[in-house]
N, C-alpha and C positions, 0 to 999 in steps of 0.2 A: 815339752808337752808332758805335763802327769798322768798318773795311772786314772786319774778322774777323765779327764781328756780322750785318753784312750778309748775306755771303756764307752764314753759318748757315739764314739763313730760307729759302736757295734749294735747291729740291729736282731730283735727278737727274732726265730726263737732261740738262737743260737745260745746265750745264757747271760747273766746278768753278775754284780757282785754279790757273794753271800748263798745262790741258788741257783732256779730254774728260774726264766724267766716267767713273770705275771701276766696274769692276762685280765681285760677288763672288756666283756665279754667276748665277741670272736676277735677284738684287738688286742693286738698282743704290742707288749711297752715293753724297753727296755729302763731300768732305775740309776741312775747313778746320784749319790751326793758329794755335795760342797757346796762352796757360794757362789751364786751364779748371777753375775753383771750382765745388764741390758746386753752390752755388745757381744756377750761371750755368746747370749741366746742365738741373738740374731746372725751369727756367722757359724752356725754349728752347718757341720756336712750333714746332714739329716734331709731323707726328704719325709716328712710326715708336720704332725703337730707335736709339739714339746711344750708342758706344763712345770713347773714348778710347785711340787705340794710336800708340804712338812719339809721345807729345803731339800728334797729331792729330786733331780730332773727326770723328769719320765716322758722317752720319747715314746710316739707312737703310729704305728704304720700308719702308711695314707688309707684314706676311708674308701668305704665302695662306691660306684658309680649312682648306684640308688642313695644314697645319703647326701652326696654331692648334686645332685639333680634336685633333690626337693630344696637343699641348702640355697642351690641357684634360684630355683623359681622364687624364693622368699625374699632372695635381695631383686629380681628384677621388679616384683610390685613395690618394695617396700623404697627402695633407694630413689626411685624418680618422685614417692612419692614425699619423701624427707626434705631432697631438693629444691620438689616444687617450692615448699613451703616455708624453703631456709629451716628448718626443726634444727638441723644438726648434721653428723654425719655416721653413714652404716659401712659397717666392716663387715670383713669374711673369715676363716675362721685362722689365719695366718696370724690375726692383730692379738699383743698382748695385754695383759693390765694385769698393773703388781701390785699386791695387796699389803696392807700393812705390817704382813707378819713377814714381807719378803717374800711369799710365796707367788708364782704369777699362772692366769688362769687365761685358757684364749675361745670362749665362748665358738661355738659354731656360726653362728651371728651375732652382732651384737650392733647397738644405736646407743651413740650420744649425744646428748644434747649440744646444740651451741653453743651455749653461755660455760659450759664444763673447759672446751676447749682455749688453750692458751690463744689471742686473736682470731679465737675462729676458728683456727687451723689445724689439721692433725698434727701432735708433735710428731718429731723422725723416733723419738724410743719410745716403749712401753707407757702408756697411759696410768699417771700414778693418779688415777681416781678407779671407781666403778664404773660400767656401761648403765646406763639407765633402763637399757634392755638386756639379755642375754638371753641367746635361744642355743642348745643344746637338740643334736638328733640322736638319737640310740641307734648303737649300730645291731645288726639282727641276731644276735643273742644276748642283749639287753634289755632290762627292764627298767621303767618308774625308778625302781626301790635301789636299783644303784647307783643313782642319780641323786639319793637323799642329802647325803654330807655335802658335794656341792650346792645344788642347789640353796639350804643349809646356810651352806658360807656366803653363798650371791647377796641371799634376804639381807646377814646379817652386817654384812660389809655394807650394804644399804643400792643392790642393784634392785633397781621398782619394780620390776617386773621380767617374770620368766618364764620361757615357753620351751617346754620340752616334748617336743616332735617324734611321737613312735611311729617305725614304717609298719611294723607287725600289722600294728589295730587301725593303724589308718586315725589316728588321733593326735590332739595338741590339750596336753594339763598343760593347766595358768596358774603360776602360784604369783602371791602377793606377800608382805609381811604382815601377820594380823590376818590375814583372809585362809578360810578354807580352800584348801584344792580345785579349780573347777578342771572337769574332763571333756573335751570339745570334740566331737563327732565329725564327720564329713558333709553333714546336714547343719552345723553350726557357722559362726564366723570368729576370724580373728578380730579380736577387739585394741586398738592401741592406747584404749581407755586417756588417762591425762598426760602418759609418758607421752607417745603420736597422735595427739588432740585429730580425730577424722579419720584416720586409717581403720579401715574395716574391709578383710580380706574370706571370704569363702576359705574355708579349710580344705575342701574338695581341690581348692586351684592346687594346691599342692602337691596334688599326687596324682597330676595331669600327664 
């Protein structure tokens, strides 16, 4: 086992290579680089979510119980409603997808279409396409604006559509490519516009 290796099993705040460990906002990551193989992800002793960005692994603690809660409520509407209709299928926030620069990104939520999927099926490693969807929740010392550079990469890598769930404001921004920002209230709905042709969800159900 390498000092890369090593360094993977060890969780924030304790310290990272190079520093103090980072934080992204009350989540705190730990960084390590190298090059990192579907399998190496997937068998890491980690209990949280692990990203790959700029070739570096950044694990990071498990989220809070309110982030996870709204996370759920999104797949219990949205997953019976994907099924119903064969659309595709929705993940939670465990699932990967590796992007073309190698870097791999695991969405909070995320839908893919049918026809993306090798026979239909989830493959067993990381999805080498984009989600069609990808929804992101801020955890409670987060904002929008640090959310930009992903988000950012979603559009450009070519995910359709992205929903980024603040618990603060009790809100959901919808970005598009080409499209300006919209900001959706509690008095609003989710829309799944042409990604989930019929999906339309009260934003309020969210934060039931």
């Amino acid at each position: 086992m390498d000092d890369a290796d090593d360094m993977a099993q060890s969780l924030c705040p304790s310290q990272h290579i190079g520093g103090p460990c980072p934080t992204q906002g009350a989540m705190a990551m730990t960084v390590v680089k190298k090059i990192w193989t579907d399998e190496e992800l997937m068998h890491l002793p980690h209990e949280g979510k692990a990203e790959v960005v700029d070739g570096e692994l950044v694990l990071m603690t498990p989220a809070g119980l309110d982030s996870e809660d709204v996370g759920a409520a999104l797949v219990s509407y949205l997953r019976p409603y994907v099924r119903r209709h064969n659309l595709g299928r929705v993940y939670t926030s465990q699932a990967g997808f590796r992007m073309p620069n190698g870097d791999v990104r695991s969405p909070d939520v995320s839908f893919v279409r049918m026809e993306k999927l090798p026979g239909g099926r989830s493959p067993q490693k990381f999805g080498e396409f984009p989600p069609d969807l990808a929804v992101e929740i801020l955890a409670p010392e987060e904002t929008p604006k640090d959310y930009a550079r992903k988000v950012r990469e979603y559009l450009v890598w070519g995910v359709t559509l992205v929903w980024l769930i603040d618990l603060n404001t009790r809100t959901v921004w919808v970005y598009r490519k080409e499209r300006k920002p919209k900001r959706l209230s509690e008095n609003d709905e989710l829309d799944g516009e042409d990604v989930i042709p019929g999906f339309r969800l009260p934003v309020a159900r969210l934060f039931e």
